[in-house]
C-alpha positions as YAML, in Angstrom:
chain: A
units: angstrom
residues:
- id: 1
  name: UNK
  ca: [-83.78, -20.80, -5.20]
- id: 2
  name: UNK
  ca: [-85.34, -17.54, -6.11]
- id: 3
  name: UNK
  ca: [-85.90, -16.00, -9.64]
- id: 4
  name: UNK
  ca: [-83.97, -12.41, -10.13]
- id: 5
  name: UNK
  ca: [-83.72, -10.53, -13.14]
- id: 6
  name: UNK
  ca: [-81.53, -10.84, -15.80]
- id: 7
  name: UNK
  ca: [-78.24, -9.23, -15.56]
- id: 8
  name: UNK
  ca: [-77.21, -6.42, -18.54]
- id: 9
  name: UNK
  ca: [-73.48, -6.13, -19.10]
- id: 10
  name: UNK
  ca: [-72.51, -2.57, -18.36]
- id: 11
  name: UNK
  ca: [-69.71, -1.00, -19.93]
- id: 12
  name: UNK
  ca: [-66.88, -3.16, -19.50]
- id: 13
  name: UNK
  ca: [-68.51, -6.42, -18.68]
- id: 14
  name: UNK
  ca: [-69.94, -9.70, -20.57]
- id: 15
  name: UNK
  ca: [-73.11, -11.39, -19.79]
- id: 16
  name: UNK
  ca: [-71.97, -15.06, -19.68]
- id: 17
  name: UNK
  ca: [-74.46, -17.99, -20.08]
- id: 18
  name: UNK
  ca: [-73.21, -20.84, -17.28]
- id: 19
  name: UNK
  ca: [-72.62, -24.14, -18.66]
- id: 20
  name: UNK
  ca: [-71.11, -25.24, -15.33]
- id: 21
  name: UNK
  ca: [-69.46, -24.43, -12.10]
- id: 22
  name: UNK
  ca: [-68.02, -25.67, -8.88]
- id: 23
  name: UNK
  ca: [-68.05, -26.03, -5.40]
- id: 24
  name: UNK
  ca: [-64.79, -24.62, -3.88]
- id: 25
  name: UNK
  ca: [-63.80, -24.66, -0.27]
- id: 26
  name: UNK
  ca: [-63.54, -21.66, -0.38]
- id: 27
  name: UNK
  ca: [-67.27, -21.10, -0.85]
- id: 28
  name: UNK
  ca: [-68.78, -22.05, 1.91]
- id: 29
  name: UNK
  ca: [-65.75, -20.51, 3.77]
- id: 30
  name: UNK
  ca: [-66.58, -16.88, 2.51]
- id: 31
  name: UNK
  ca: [-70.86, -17.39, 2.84]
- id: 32
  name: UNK
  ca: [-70.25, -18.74, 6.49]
- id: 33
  name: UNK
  ca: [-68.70, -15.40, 7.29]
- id: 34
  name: UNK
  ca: [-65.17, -16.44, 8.39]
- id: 35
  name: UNK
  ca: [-63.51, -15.17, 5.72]
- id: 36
  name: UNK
  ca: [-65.17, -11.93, 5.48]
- id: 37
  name: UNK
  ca: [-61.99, -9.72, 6.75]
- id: 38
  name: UNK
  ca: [-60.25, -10.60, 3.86]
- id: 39
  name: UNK
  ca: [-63.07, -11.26, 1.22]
- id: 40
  name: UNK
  ca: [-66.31, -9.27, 2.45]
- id: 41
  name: UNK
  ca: [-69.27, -10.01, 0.48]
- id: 42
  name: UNK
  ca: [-71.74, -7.66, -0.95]
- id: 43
  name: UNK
  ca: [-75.23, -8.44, 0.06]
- id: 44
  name: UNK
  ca: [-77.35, -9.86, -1.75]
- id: 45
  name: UNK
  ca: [-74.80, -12.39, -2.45]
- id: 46
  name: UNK
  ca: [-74.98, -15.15, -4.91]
- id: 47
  name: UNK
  ca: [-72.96, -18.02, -4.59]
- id: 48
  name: UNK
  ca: [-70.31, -19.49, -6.78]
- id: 49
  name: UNK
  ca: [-66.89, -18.61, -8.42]
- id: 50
  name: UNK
  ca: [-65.72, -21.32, -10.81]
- id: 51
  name: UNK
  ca: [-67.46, -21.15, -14.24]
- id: 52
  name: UNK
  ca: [-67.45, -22.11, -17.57]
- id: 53
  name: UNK
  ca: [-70.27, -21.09, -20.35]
- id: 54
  name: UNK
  ca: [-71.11, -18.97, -23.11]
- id: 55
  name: UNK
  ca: [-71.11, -14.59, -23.92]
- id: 56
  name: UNK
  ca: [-74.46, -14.45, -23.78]
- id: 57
  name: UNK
  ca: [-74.08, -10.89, -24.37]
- id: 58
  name: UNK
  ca: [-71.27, -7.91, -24.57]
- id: 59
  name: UNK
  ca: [-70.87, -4.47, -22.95]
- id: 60
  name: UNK
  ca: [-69.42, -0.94, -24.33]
- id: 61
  name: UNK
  ca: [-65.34, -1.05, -25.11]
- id: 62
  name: UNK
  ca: [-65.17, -4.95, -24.67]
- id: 63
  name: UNK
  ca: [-62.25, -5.93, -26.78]
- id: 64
  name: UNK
  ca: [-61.43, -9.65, -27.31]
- id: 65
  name: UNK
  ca: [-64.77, -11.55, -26.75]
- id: 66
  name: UNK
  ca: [-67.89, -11.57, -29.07]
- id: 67
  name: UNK
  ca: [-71.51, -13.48, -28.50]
- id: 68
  name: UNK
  ca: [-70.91, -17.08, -28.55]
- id: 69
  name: UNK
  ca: [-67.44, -17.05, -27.24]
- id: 70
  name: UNK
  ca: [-67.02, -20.46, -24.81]
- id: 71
  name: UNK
  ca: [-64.98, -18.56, -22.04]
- id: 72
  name: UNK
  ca: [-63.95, -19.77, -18.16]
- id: 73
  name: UNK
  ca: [-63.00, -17.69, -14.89]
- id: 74
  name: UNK
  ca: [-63.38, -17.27, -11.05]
- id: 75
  name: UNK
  ca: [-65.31, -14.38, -9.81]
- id: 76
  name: UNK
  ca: [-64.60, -13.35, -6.16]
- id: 77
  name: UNK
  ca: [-67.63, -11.57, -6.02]
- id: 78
  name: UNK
  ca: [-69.96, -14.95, -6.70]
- id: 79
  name: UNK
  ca: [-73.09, -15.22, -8.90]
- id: 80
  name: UNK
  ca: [-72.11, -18.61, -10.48]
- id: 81
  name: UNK
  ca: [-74.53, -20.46, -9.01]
- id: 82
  name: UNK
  ca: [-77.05, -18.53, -11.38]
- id: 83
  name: UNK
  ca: [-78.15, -19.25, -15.44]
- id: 84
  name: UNK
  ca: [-76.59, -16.25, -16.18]
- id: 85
  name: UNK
  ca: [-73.83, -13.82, -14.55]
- id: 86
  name: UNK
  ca: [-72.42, -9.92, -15.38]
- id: 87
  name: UNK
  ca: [-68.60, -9.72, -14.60]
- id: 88
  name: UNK
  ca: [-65.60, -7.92, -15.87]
- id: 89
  name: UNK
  ca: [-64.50, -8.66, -19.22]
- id: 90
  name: UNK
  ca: [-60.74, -8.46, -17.75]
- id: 91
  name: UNK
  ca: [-61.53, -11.21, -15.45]
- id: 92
  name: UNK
  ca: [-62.77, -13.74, -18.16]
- id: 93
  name: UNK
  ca: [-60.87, -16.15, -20.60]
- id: 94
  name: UNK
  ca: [-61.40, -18.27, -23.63]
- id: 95
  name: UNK
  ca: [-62.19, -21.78, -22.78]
- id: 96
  name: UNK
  ca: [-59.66, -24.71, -23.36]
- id: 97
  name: UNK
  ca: [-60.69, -26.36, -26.52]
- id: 98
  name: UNK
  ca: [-59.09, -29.20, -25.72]
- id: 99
  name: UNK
  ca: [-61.80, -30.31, -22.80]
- id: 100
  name: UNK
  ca: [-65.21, -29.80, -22.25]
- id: 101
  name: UNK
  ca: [-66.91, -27.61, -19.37]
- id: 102
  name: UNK
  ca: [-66.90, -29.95, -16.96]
- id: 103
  name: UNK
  ca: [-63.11, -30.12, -17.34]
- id: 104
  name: UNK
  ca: [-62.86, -26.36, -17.68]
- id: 105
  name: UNK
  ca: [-64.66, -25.25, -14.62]
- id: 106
  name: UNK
  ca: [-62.49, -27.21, -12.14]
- id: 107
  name: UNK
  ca: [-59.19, -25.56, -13.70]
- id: 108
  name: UNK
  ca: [-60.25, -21.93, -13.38]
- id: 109
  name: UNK
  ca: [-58.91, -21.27, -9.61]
- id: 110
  name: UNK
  ca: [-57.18, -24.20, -9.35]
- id: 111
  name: UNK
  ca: [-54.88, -23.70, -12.10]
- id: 112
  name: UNK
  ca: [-54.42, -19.99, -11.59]
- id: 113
  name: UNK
  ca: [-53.63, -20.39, -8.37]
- id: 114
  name: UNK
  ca: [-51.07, -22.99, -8.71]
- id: 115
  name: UNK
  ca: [-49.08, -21.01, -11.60]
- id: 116
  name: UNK
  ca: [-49.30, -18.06, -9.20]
- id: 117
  name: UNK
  ca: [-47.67, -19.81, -6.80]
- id: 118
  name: UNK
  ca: [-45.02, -21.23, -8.53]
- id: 119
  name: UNK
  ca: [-44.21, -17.88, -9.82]
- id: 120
  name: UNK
  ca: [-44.04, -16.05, -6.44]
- id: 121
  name: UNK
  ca: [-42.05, -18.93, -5.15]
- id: 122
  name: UNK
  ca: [-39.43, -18.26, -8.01]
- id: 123
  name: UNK
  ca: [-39.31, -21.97, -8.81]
- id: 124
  name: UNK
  ca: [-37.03, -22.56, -11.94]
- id: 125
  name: UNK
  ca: [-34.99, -24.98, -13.48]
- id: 126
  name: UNK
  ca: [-32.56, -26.81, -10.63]
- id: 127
  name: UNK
  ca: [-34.82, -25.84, -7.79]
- id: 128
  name: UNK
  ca: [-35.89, -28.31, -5.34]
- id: 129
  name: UNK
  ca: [-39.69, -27.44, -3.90]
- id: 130
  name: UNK
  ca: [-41.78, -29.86, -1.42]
- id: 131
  name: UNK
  ca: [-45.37, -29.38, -2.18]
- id: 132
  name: UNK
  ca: [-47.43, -30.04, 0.95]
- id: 133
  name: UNK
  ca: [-51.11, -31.33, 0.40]
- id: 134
  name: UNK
  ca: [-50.24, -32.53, -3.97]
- id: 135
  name: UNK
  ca: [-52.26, -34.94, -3.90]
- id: 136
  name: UNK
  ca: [-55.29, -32.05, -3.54]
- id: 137
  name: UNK
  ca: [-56.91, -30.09, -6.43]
- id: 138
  name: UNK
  ca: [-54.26, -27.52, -6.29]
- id: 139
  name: UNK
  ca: [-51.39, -29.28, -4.99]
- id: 140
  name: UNK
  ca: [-51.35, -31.56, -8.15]
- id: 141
  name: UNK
  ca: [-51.39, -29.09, -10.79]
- id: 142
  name: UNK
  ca: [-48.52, -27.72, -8.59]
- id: 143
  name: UNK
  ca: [-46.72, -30.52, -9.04]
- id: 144
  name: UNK
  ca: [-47.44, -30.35, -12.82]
- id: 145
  name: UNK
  ca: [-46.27, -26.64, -13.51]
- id: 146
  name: UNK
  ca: [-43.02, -26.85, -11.45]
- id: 147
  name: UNK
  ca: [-42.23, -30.64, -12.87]
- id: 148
  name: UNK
  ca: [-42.49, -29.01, -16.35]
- id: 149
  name: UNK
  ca: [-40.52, -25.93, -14.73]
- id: 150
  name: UNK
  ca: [-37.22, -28.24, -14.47]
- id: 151
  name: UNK
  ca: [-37.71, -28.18, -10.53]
- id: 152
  name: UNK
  ca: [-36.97, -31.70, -8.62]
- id: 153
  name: UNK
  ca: [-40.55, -32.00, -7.02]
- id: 154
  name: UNK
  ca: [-41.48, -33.12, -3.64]
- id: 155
  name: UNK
  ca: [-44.86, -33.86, -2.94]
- id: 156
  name: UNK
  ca: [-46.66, -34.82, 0.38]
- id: 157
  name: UNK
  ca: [-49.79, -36.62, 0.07]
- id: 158
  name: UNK
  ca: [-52.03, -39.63, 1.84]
- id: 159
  name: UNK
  ca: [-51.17, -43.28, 0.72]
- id: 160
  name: UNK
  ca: [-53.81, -44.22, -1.99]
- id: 161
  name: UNK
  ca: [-53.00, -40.97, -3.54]
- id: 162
  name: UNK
  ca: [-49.54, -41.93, -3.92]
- id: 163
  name: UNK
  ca: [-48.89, -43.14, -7.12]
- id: 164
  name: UNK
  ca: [-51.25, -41.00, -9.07]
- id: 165
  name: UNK
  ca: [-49.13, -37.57, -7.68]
- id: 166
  name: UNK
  ca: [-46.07, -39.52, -9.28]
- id: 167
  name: UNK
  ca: [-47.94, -39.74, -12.25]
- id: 168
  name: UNK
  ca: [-48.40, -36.18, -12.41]
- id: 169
  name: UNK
  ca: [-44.25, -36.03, -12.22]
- id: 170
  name: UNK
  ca: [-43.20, -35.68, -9.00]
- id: 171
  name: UNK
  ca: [-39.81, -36.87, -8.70]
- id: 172
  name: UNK
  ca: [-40.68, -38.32, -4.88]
- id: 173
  name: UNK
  ca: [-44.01, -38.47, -2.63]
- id: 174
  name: UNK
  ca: [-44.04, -39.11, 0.70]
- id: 175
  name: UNK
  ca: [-47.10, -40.78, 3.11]
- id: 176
  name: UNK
  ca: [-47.50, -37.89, 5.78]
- id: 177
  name: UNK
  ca: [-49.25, -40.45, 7.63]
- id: 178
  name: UNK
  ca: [-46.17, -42.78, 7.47]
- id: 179
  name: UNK
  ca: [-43.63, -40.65, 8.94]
- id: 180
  name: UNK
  ca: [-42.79, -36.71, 9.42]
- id: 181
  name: UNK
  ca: [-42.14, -34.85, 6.10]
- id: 182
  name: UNK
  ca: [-38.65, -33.02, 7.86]
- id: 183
  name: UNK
  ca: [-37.58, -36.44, 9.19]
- id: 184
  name: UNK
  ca: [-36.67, -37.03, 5.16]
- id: 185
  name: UNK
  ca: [-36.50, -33.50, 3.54]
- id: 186
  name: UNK
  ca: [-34.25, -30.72, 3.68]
- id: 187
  name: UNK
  ca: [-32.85, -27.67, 2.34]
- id: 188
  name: UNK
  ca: [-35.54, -27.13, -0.02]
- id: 189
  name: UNK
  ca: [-35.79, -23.90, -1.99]
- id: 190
  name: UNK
  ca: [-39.42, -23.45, -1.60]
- id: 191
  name: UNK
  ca: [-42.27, -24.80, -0.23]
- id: 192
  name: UNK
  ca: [-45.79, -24.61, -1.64]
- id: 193
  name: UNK
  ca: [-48.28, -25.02, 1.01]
- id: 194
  name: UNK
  ca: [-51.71, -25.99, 0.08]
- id: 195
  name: UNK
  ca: [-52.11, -27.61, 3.80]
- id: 196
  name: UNK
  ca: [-51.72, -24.90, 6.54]
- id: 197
  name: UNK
  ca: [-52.06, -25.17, 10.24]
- id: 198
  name: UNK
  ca: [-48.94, -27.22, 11.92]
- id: 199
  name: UNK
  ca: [-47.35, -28.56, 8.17]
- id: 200
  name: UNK
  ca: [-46.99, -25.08, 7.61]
- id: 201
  name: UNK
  ca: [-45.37, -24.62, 11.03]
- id: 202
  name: UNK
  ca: [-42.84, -27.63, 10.66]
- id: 203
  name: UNK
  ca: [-42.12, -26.02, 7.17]
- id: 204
  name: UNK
  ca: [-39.92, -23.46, 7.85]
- id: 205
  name: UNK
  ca: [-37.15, -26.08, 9.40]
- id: 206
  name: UNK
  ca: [-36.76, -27.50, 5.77]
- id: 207
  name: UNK
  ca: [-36.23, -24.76, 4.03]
- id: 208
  name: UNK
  ca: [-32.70, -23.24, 3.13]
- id: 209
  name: UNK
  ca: [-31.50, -20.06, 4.08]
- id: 210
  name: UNK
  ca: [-33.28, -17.35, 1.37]
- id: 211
  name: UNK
  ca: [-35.62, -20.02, 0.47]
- id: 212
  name: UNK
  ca: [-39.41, -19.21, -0.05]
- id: 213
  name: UNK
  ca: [-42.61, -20.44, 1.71]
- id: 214
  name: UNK
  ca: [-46.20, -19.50, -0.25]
- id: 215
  name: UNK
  ca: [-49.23, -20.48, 1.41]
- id: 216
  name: UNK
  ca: [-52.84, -20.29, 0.32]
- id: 217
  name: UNK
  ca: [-54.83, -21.51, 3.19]
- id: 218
  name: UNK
  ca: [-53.44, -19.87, 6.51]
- id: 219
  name: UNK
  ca: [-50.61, -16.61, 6.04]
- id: 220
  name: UNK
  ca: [-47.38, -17.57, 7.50]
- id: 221
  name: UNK
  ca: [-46.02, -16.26, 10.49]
- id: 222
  name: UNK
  ca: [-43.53, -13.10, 9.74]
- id: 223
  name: UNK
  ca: [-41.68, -13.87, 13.26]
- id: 224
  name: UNK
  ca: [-40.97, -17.94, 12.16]
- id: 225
  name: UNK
  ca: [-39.86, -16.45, 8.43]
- id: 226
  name: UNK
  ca: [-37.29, -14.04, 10.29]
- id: 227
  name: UNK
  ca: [-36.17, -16.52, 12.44]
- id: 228
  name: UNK
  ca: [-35.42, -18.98, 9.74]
- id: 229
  name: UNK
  ca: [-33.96, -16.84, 7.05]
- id: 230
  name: UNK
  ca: [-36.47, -17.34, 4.78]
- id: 231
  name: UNK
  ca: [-39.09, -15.46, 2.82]
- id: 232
  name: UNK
  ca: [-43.01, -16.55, 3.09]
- id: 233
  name: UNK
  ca: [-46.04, -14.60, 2.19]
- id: 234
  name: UNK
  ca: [-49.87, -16.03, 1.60]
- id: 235
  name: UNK
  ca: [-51.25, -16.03, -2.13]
- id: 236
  name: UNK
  ca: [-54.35, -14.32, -3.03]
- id: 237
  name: UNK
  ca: [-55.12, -15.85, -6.28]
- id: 238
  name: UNK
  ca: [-55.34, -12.91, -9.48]
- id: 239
  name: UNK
  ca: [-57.69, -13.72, -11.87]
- id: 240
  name: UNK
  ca: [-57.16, -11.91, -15.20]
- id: 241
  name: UNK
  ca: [-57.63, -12.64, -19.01]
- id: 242
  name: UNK
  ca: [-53.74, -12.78, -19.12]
- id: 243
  name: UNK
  ca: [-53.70, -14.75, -16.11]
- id: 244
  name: UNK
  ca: [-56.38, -17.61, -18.06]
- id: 245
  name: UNK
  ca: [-54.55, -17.76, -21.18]
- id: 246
  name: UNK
  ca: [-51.57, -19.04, -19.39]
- id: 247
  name: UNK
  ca: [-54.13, -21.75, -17.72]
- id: 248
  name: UNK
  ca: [-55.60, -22.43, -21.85]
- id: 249
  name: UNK
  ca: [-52.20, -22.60, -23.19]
- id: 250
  name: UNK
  ca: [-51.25, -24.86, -20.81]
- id: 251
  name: UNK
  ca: [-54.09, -27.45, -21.70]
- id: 252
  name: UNK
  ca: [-53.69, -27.11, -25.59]
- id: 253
  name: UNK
  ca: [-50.56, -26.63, -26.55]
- id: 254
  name: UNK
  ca: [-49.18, -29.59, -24.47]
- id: 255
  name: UNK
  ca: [-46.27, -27.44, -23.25]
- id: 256
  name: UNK
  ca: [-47.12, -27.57, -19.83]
- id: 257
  name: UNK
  ca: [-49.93, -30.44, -20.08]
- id: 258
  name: UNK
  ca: [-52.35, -30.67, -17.39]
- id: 259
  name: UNK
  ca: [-52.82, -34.68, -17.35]
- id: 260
  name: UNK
  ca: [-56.15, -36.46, -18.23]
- id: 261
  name: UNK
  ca: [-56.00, -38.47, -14.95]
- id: 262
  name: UNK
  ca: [-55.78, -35.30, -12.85]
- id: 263
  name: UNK
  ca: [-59.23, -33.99, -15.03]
- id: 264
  name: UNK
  ca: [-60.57, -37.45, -14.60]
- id: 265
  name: UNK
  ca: [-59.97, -37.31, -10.80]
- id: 266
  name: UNK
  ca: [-61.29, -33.79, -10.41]
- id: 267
  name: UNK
  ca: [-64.22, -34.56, -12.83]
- id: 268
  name: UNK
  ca: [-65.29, -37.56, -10.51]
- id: 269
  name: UNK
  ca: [-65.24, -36.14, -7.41]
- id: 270
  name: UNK
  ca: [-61.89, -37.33, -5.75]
- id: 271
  name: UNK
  ca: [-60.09, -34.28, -6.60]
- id: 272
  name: UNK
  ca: [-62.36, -31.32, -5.02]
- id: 273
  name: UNK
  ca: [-61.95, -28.21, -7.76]
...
């Protein structure tokens, strides 16, 4: 812990007062270096992406936030592990009212991401999707969005986690420990892969021809895509005010309601935001 000044929004940027964060895989993923061909870090570094607080303070042409604002985001650049952190007022979104800051802070990333990835997968109404790894942060708010989507939802996840990704709407969940995923699915339209490694491998052979593979842990192989007729890139999560309202409508509104059992989960400790 060290003390550092106080950081001045420049023009641009809000000053935002942290009421909470989180601790994200990918955290100690970028600050042990192996991440840093595709997210360097700018030394000195402060940790932490997730948070949710307060404006403490706004910069020149800021549009759309004011001092006391309760606003959440992910900053790839860190500095949430601080009181107080300068970032781009683009990057930044009001909070959910619906849920407190615990809540809010494990839904910045997490819920982005699994929007995103929905989207890029083209998941609609009628479309059948296997989500590998829903019984994870992301996975089941995955499960959530493309449930309320119209999709018919596959979901792989351990046993005790089961019945709670059913919960969440998945129209089927299998044990992966129980028995291969393929041996039971096929001709999927997409698969979301929050897993990587050799379930992303042995993902390709259930998709249909022109169906679409997103992964956010490992990128797919380009050769495996070819050779299966399919379409697979890796996600790189976009954080954006638009981008966060989509995440805040989702909580309030109840359109696309993230359920109180995955928040409880996450808010515990047995779903890591």
């Amino acid at each position: 812990m060290v003390e550092v000044a106080k950081p001045r929004a420049a023009t641009g940027q809000v000053v935002v007062r942290i009421a909470a964060t989180s601790f994200n895989p990918i955290d100690p993923n970028r600050t042990s270096g192996n991440m840093r061909q595709v997210f360097p870090l700018k030394f000195p570094f402060t940790p932490g992406g997730d948070f949710s607080g307060v404006v403490d303070s706004v910069g020149e042409g800021v549009r759309g936030f004011q001092v006391g604002d309760e606003v959440i985001g992910y900053s790839m650049e860190g500095g949430a592990y601080a009181e107080f952190m300068a970032l781009d007022a683009q990057k930044v979104g009001l909070r959910p009212k619906s849920v407190d800051h615990i809540e809010a802070v494990s839904l910045a990333l997490v819920a982005q991401t699994a929007i995103q990835m929905v989207d890029r997968a083209g998941v609609e109404k009628g479309s059948t999707v296997l989500i590998q790894g829903a019984g994870g942060a992301v996975g089941s708010v995955v499960v959530q969005v493309a449930h309320e989507r119209g999709a018919t939802v596959i979901g792989t996840a351990s046993a005790r986690s089961l019945e709670r990704v059913k919960g969440y709407g998945a129209d089927r969940v299998l044990d992966y420990t129980a028995a291969p995923f393929e041996k039971s699915v096929k001709d999927v339209d997409a698969v979301l892969d929050a897993v990587g490694g050799p379930v992303q491998q042995r993902s390709y052979a259930v998709l249909k021809q022109g169906g679409s593979l997103v992964a956010i842990n490992q990128p797919p192989s380009e050769e495996e895509a070819k050779n299966h007729h399919v379409r697979a890139s890796m996600l790189v999560t976009e954080t954006s005010t638009g981008s966060l309202q989509k995440v805040t409508a989702m909580i309030d509104t109840g359109d696309q309601a993230i359920c109180r059992q995955g928040l409880s989960s996450k808010r515990s400790g047995r779903g890591v935001a």
